[in-house]
C-alpha positions, 0 to 999 in steps of 0.5 A: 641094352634095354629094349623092353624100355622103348615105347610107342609114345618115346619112339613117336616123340624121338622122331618128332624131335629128329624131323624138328632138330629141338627138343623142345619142338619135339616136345610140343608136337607130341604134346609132352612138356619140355621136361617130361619129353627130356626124360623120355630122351633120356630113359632112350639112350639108356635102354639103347646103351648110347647118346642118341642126340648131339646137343647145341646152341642151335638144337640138336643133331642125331648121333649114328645111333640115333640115325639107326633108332629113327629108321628103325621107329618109323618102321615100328610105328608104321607097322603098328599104322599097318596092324590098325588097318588091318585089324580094321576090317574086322569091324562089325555093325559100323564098318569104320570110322574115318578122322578127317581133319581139314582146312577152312577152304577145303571144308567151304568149298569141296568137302561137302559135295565129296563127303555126301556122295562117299556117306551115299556110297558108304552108308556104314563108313562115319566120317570125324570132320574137324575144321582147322587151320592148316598147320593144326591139320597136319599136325594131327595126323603127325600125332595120330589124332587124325587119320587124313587130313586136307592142307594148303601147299606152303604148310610144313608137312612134318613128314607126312605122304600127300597128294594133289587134292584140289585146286582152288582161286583166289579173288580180291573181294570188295563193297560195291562202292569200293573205288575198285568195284568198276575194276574186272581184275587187277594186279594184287600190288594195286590192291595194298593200297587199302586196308585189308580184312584178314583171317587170323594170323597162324593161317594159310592164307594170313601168311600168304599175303604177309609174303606176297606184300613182302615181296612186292616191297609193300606192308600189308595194311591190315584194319582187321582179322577175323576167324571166318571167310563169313566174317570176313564178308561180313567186315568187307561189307561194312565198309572196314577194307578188302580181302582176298578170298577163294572164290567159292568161298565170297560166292554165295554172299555177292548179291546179298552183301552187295559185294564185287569179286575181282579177279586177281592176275597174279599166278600164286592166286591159284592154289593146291589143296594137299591130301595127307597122311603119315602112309597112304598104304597102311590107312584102315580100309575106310580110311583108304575108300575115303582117299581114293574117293577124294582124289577121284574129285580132283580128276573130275575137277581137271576134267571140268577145267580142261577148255573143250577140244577145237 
């Protein structure tokens, strides 16, 4: 047996591989192709001295001893998250740097108000903010490109720790002549009979209303997908259909648009946003003052909605 053989980038892969049970899905998430990721499969089974994969139709399955490299890899790569963080703090000049990856609802609606009174707070901690849909966010904290990310429940989370974010509400948005627009609120069925403004169709919020018409026996009839909740706005506004938005989101554009929010009375239109990480406890310190500051915003949003005491 060969351990010198094993490295971080095999190991990392092994696991991606095991959670997804295909190698070829394996190779994607750690951005490898499909025969390089084959290769380091193989040099793996050679340095442990056994097969480390069942191969079928259907993907693969792991062998005993491929159950014993992955408890043993996530260990590994978790003490070398751990080593990060510690070494973290010997960071002179700027005391660290938090890659903070999150999706567009998180980004529009809460992140700018959280960042600016943790940057207050922090004047030596930068924060990498990326916006990203968010199956890309997750993603990259999977792969270490990003230290935290923020996701809509309902994303395959690829393994990774989360906790309770936020919580934001979806609205049917439409133009003020919209034969709608006398409505208060209304139920989402009612609203599949027009065409539909949309983001694109890998996001969060695309695929939750593809499954929300699905299961109401109805096609969502979609005239356009754009790639912004601005644009969105902006096409409702044209006069090309509805959309469903957060409501902070369509805010800001009602009076200058000429557009009308309406309240939907679905329960799926309330959504949790998912603080995430591959180990909350071995994040660098930065990362972890970043963390404990964003989950004090969802106590102080609780405490906002909670009605007042009789």
């Amino acid at each position: 047996m060969n351990l010198h053989r094993l490295d971080l980038v095999s190991l990392a892969l092994f696991g991606f591989v095991a959670r997804s049970g295909s190698i070829s899905r394996g190779a994607e998430l750690a951005h490898l192709a499909v025969g390089a990721a084959s290769k380091r499969i193989s040099d793996l089974e050679a340095a442990v001295g056994a097969p480390l994969l069942e191969r079928h139709s259907r993907g693969v399955t792991l062998t005993p001893a491929g159950q014993a490299l992955q408890r043993h890899a996530q260990r590994i790569l978790g003490d070398v998250d751990q080593l990060a963080a510690e070494l973290s703090d010997f960071a002179a000049g700027v005391v660290g740097v938090v890659r903070l990856w999150a999706n567009t609802s998180a980004v529009i609606q809460f992140l700018p108000a959280d960042i600016a009174a943790f940057v207050a707070d922090n004047p030596g901690i930068r924060i990498e903010l990326e916006e990203r849909d968010s199956a890309d966010v997750v993603l990259a904290v999977a792969d270490g490109r990003a230290d935290l990310c923020i996701y809509a429940e309902r994303t395959a989370p690829l393994g990774l720790q989360s906790l309770p974010y936020r919580q934001d509400r979806l609205v049917l948005v439409v133009r003020h002549d919209h034969p709608l627009a006398a409505r208060e609120s209304l139920d989402f069925v009612e609203a599949t009979d027009f065409e539909f403004v949309s983001l694109s169709a890998g996001t969060s919020l695309a695929q939750r209303l593809q499954l929300e018409s699905a299961a109401l026996g109805r096609r969502l009839k979609l005239r356009i997908q754009v790639r912004s909740f601005d644009a969105m706005c902006h096409m409702v506004a044209a006069g090309l259909g509805v959309a469903v938005l957060p409501q902070a989101a369509v805010q800001p554009h009602l009076v200058s648009m000429g557009l009308r929010k309406l309240e939907l009375r679905d329960a799926w239109v309330t959504r949790e946003l998912l603080l995430g990480a591959r180990d909350f406890a071995a994040l660098p310190r930065p990362a972890r003052l970043l963390m404990d500051h964003l989950l004090q915003g969802r106590s102080r949003q609780l405490h906002a909605l909670r009605p007042p005491a009789p």
